[in-house]
C-alpha positions as CSV (number, residue, x, y, z in Angstrom):
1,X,43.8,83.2,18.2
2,X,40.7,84.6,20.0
3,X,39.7,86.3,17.0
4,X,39.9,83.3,14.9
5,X,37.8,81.4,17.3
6,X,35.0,83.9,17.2
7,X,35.2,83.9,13.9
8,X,34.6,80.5,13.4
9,X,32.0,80.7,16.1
10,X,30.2,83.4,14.1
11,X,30.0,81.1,11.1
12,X,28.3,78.0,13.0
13,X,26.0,80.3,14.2
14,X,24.9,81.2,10.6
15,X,24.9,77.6,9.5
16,X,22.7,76.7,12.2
17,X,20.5,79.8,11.8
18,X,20.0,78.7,8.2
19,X,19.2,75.2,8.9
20,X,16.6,76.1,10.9
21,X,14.4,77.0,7.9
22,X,11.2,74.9,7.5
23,X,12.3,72.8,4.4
24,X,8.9,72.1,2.0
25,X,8.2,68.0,1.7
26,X,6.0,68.3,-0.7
27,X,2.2,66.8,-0.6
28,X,1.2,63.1,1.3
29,X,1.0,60.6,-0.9
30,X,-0.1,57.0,-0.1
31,X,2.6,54.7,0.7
32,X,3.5,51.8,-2.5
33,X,2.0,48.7,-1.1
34,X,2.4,45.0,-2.7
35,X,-0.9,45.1,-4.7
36,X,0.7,47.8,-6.8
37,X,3.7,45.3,-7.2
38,X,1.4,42.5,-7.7
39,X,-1.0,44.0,-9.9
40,X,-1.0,42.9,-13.7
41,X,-0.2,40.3,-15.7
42,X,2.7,37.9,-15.5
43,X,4.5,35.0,-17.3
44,X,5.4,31.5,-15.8
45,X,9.0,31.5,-16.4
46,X,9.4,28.1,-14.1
47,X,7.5,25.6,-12.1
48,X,9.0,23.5,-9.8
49,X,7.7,20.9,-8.1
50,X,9.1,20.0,-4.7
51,X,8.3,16.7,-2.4
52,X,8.5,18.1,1.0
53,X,8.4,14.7,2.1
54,X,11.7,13.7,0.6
55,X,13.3,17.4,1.3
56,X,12.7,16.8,5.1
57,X,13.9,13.1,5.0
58,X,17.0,13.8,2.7
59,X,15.1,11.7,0.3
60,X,16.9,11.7,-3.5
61,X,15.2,13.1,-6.1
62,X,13.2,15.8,-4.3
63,X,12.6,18.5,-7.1
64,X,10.9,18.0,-10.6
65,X,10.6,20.8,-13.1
66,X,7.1,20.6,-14.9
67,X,7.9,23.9,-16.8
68,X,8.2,22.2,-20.1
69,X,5.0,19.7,-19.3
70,X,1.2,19.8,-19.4
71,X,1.4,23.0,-21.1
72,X,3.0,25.3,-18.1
73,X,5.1,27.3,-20.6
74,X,1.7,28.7,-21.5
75,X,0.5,29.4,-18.0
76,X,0.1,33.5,-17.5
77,X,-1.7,34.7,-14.2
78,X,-3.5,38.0,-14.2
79,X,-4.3,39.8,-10.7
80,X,-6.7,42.6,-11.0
81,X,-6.9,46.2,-9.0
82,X,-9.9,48.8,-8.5
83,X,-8.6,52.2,-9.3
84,X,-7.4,53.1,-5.2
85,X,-5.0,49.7,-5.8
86,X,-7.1,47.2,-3.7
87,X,-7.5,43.7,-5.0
88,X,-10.4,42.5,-6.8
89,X,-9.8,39.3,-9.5
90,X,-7.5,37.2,-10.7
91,X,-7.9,34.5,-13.8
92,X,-5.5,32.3,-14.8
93,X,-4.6,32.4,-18.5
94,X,-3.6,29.0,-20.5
95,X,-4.9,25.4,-21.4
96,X,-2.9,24.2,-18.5
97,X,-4.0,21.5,-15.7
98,X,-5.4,23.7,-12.9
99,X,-3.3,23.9,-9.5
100,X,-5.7,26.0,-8.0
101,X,-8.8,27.5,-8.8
102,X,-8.5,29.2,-12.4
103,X,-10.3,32.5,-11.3
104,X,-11.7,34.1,-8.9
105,X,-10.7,37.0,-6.4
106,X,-7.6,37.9,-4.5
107,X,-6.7,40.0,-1.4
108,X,-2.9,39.9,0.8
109,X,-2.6,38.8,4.0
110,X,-0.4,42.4,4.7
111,X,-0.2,45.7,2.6
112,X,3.2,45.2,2.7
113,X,6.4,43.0,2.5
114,X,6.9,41.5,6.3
115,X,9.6,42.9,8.3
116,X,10.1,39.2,10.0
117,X,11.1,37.3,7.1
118,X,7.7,35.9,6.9
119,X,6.1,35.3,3.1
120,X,3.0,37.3,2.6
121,X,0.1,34.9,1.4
122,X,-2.3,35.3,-0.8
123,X,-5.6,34.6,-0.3
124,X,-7.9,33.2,-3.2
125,X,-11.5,33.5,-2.5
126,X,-14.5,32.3,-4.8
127,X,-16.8,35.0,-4.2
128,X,-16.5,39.1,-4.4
129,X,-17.3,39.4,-0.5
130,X,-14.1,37.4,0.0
131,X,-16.0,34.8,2.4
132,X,-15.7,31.7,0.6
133,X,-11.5,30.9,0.3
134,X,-10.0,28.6,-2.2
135,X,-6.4,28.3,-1.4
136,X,-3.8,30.0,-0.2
137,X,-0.4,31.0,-2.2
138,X,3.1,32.2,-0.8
139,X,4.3,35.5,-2.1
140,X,7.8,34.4,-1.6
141,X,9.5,36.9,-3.9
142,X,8.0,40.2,-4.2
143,X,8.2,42.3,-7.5
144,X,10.8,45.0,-7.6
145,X,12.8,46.4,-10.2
146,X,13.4,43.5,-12.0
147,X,9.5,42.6,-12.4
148,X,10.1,38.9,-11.2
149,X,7.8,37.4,-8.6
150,X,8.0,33.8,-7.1
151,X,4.6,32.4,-5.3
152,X,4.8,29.0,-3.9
153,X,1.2,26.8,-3.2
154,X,1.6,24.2,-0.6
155,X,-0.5,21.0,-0.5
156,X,-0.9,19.4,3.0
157,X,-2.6,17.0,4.9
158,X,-3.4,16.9,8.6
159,X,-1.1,20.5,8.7
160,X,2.2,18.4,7.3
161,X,3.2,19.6,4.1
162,X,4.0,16.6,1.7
163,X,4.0,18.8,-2.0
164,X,4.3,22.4,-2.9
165,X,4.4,24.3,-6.6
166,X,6.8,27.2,-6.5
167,X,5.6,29.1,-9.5
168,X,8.7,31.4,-10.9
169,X,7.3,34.5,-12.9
170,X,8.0,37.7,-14.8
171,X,5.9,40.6,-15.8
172,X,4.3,40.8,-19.0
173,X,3.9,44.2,-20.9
């Protein structure tokens, strides 16, 4: 039985002796942040309108799809990197009624996706300094394998919300 044991000892101690090697992770590389996500072009796929005032009163009917009207099903947004993946343009593409200011520059409220369930926003500026800001979208569903994204732009007036767009789109090739 001894023996046994001390055999059996002598083999852990070799399995730990080889673990300790130094294992090789390769070279740093930047982290994948949402502009990479982000970046592109992408298709409107479906617009909803949603009266926040009748959603918070239990008010009847308190969604309208304007997909199929005005043009939307020709509404395409393109947001632009620099060559390190930071934000520079965005246009929107489309003869389509304008929701929010047809081009212009972009830039995240966060790098990444929020750990606290918050949306990121995007912040649409008029100017390349980033000084002079247009409006402000929701990045409510980020980009992932399946190339979908879902921004919502909320419309408010003394800080209560009374209409939002919540824009439902996929990545174009």
């Amino acid at each position: 039985m001894r023996c046994k044991s001390i055999y059996w000892l002598a083999v852990i101690m070799c399995l730990l002796a080889i673990g300790c090697n130094e294992t090789d992770d390769g070279s740093y590389v930047d982290s994948i942040t949402l502009y990479e996500k982000v970046n592109g072009n992408w298709g409107l796929t479906n617009l909803k309108m949603v009266d926040e005032f009748a959603k918070a009163n239990a008010i009847e009917p308190k969604e309208e799809n304007l997909s199929t009207f005005f043009n939307y099903e020709d509404f395409k947004i393109k947001f632009n990197v620099d060559e390190k993946n930071r934000p520079t343009s965005y246009e929107v593409l489309g003869d389509v009624p304008p929701l929010f200011a047809p081009k212009g520059y972009w830039e995240l409220s966060s790098d990444f996706q929020q750990t606290n369930a918050s949306a990121v926003r995007i912040y649409l500026y008029s100017d390349a300094q980033k000084t002079q800001k247009t409006d402000e979208l929701r990045l409510t569903s980020v980009p992932g394998s399946n190339d979908e994204m879902e921004i919502q732009l909320v419309r408010s007036s003394n800080g209560t919300p009374f209409v939002s767009y919540v824009f439902k789109l996929t990545a174009i090739n």
